[in-house]
C-alpha positions in Angstrom: -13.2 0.8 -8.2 -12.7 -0.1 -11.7 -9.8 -2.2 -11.6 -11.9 -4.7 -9.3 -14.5 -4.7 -12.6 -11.4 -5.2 -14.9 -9.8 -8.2 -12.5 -13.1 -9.8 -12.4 -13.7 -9.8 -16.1 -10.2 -10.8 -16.7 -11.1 -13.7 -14.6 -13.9 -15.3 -15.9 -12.2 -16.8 -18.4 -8.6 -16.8 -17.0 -9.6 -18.5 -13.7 -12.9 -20.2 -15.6 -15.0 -19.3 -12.8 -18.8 -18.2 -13.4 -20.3 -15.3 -13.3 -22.1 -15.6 -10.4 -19.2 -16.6 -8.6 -17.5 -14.4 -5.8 -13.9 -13.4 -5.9 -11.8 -12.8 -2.6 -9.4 -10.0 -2.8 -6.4 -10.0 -0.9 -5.1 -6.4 -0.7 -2.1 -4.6 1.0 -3.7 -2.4 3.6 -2.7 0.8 5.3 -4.8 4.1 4.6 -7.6 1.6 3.3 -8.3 3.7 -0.2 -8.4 -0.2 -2.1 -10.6 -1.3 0.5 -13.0 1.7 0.3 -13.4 1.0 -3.8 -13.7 -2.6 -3.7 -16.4 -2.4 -1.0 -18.2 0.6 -3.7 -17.6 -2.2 -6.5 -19.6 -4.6 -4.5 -22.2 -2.4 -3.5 -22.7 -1.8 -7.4 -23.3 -5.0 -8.3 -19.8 -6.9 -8.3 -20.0 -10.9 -6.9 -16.8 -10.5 -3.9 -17.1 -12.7 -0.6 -14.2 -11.1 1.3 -11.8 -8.6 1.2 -8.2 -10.2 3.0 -6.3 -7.1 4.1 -2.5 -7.7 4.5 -1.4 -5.1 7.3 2.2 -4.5 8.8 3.2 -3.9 12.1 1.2 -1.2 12.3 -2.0 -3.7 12.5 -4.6 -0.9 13.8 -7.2 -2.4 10.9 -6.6 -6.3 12.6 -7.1 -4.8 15.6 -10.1 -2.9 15.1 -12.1 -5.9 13.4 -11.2 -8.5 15.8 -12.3 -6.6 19.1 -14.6 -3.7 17.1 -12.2 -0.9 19.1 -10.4 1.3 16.8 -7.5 2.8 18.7 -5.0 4.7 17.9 -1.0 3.7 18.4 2.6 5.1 18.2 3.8 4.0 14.4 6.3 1.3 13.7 8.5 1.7 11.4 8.8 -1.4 9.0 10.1 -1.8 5.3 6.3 -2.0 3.3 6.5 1.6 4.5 3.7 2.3 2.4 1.3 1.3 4.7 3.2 2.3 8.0 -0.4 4.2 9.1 -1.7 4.7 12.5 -4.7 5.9 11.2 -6.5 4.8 8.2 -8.2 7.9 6.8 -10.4 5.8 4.8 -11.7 4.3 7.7 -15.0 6.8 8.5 -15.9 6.6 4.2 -15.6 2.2 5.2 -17.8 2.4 8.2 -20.6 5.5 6.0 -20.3 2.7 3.1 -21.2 -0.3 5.8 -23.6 1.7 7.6 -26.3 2.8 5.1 -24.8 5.7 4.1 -25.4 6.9 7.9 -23.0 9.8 9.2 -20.0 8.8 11.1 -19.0 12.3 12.2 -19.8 11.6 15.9 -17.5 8.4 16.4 -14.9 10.1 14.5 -15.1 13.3 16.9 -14.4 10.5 19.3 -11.3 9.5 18.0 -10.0 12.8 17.5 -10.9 13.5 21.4 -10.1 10.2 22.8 -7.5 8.5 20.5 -9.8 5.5 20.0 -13.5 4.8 19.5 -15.6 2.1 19.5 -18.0 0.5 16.9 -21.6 -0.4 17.8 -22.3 -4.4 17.5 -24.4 -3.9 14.1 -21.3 -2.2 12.9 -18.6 -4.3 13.6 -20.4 -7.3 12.5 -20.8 -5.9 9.2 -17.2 -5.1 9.1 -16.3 -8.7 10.3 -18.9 -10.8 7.7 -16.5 -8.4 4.5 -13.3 -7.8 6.1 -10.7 -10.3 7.3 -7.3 -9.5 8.1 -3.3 -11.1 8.2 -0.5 -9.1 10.2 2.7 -9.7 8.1 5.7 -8.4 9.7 8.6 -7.8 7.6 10.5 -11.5 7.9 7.3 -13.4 6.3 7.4 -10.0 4.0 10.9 -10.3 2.8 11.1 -14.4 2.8 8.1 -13.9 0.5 9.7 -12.1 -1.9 12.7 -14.0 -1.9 10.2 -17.3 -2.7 8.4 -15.4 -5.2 11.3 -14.7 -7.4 13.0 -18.1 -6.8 10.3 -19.9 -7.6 8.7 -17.7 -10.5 11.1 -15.5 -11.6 8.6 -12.4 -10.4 9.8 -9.4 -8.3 7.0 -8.2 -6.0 7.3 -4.9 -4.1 7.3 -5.4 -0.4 3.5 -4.3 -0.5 2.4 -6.9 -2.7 4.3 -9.4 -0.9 1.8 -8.4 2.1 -1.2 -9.3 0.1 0.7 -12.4 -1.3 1.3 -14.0 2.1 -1.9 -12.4 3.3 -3.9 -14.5 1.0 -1.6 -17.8 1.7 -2.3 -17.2 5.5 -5.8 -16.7 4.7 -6.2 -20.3 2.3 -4.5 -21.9 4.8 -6.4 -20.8 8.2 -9.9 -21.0 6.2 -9.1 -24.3 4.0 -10.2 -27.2 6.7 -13.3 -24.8 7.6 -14.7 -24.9 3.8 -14.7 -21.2 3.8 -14.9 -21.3 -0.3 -17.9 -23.7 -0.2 -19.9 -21.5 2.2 -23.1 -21.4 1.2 -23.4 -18.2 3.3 -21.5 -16.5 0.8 -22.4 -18.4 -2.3 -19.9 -20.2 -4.6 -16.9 -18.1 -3.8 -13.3 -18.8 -6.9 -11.2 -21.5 -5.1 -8.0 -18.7 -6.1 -7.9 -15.7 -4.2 -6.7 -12.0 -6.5 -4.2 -10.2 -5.3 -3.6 -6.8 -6.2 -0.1 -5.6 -6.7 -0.3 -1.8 -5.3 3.7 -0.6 -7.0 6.3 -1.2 -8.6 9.3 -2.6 -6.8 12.2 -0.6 -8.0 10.8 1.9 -5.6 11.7 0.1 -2.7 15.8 -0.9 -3.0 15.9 -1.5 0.7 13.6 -4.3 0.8 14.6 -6.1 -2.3 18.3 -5.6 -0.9 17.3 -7.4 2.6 15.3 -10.2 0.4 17.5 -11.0 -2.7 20.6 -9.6 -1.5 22.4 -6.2 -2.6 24.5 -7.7 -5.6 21.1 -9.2 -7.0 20.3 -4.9 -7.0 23.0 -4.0 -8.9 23.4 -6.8 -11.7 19.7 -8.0 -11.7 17.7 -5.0 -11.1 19.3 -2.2 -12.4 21.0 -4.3 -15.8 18.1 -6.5 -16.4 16.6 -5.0 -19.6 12.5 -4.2 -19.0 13.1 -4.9 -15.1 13.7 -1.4 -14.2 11.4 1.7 -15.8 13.8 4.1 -17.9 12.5 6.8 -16.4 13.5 5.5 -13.0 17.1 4.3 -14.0 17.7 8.2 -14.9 16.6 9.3 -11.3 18.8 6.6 -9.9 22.2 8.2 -11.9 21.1 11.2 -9.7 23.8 12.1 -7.1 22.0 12.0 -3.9 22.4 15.4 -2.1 22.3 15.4 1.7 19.5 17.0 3.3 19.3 16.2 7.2 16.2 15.3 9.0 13.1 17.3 8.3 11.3 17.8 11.4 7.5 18.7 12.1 7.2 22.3 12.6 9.8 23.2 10.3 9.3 25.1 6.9 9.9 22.0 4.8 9.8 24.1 1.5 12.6 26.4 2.8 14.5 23.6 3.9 14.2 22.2 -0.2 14.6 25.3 -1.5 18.1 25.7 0.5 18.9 22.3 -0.6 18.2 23.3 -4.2 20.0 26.5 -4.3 23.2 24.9 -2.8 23.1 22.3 -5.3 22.8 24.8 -7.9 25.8 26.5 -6.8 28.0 23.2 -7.4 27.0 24.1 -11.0 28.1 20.6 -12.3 29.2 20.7 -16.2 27.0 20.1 -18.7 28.4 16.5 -19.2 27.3 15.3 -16.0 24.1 16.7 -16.0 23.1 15.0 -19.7 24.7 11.7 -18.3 22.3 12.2 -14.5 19.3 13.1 -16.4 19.4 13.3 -20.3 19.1 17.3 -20.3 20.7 20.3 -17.9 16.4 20.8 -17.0 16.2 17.5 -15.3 17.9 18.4 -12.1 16.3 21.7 -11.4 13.0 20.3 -13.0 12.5 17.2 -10.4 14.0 19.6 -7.4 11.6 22.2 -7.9 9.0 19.6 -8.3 10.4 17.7 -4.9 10.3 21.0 -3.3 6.4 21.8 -4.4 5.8 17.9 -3.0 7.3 18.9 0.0 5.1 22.1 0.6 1.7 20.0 0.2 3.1 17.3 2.4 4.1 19.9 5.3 0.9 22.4 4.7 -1.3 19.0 5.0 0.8 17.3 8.2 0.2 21.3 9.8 -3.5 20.7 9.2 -3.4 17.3 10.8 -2.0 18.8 13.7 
């Protein structure tokens, strides 16, 4: 919630807007954590007319506030695989933040029973009058990217490239309908904030399928500032082969194995300063992959 606070101030004088003008936030969507804050910064007092949520493939959000049915759906994979969600689990703290503070235990028994519910017209009409929203599959996605850096020499993660064409999608559909001289909403910033939601060495595949794979190896990871230091060690890791991890499965034995093995390899001392600047760097991010991977499996056992 505070960043929206900090944007806002930042863009009083950047943007020269007023302060009783309304920002629109364009936002990468999937669990809808940045959504659920930037509707709390509002309800505290911050000027916002819209929240523009950028969603994948996996559009349940879109779906839900253009027909007010929230239904579940088999997951697509796509390459902002941050928000690859079926489910937002911020949804139920949206609709108790929209609703009055009213409990929303009973339509989200629904869901669990049914696979889907369906919001009441007072709700969804709140929803629609905050939230609109853009489905960006991964071509728009990845040709976004690809402009972004031609044209201003910045690399956006594949999330933020969602919110990026989100918010273009948005000025564009909205523009002839003089959505930002509603009086409705109030004098609402001509400029729409987008909120970049990572950093983009995280994600080699997408930049790979934007800029190309030699742009990786001579831009990326030479480029001095362009890649964290900390991340250019993890990427002199040899990668270890570790099969497909499969629900059910005891996903910390499976590390552990993995780690063990490794060990065994004993690689010399050499290597392991060159991988990782000390011989504790290897054991100290496998041990702390392998605790990662114990959460992850003891929470996806509790989600059934």
């Amino acid at each position: 919630t505070v960043h929206y606070f900090f944007v806002y101030l930042k863009s009083l004088s950047a943007a020269q807007i007023s302060a009783s003008t309304k920002l629109v936030f364009s936002i990468p969507t999937g669990a809808m954590g940045n959504v659920t804050a930037g509707i709390l910064a509002k309800q505290m007092g911050l000027p916002v007319g819209r929240f523009v949520c950028g969603v994948n493939a996996n559009d349940i959000l879109r779906r839900v506030v253009t027909t007010g049915e929230f239904r579940k759906m088999s997951l697509v994979r796509t390459l902002s695989e941050a928000i690859n969600i079926q489910v937002p689990y911020n949804f139920e703290r949206v609709m108790y933040l929209l609703d009055d503070g009213k409990s929303q235990a009973e339509i989200m028994m629904q869901m669990e029973r049914k696979g889907y519910l369906s919001l009441g017209p007072n709700l969804h009409m709140k929803l629609k009058k905050l939230v609109s929203t853009v489905r960006v599959t991964d071509k728009p996605m990845l040709q976004t990217i690809k402009g972004l850096y031609e044209d201003q020499k910045y690399l956006a993660d594949p999330h933020t490239a969602v919110g990026i064409y989100a918010a273009r999608q948005f000025t564009r559909e909205n523009k002839e309908e003089s959505f930002f001289q509603d009086q409705k909403l109030g004098v609402v910033a001509p400029k729409i904030v987008c909120l970049a939601t990572a950093h983009p060495c995280k994600f080699e595949e997408a930049i790979r399928e934007a800029l190309g794979g030699e742009f990786w190896e001579e831009t990326v990871l030479k480029t001095e500032g362009m890649m964290p230091s900390s991340a250019k060690n993890l990427n002199r890791l040899t990668e270890v082969p570790r099969g497909l991890f499969k629900k059910g499965e005891d996903w910390s034995e499976r590390l552990r194995s993995i780690v063990v093995a490794e060990q065994k390899r004993k690689p010399t001392k050499e290597k392991r300063r060159a991988a990782c600047g000390n011989s504790a760097g290897v054991i100290s991010f496998l041990g702390l992959a392998a605790l990662v991977a114990g959460f992850a499996a003891s929470m996806l056992r509790r989600n059934g």
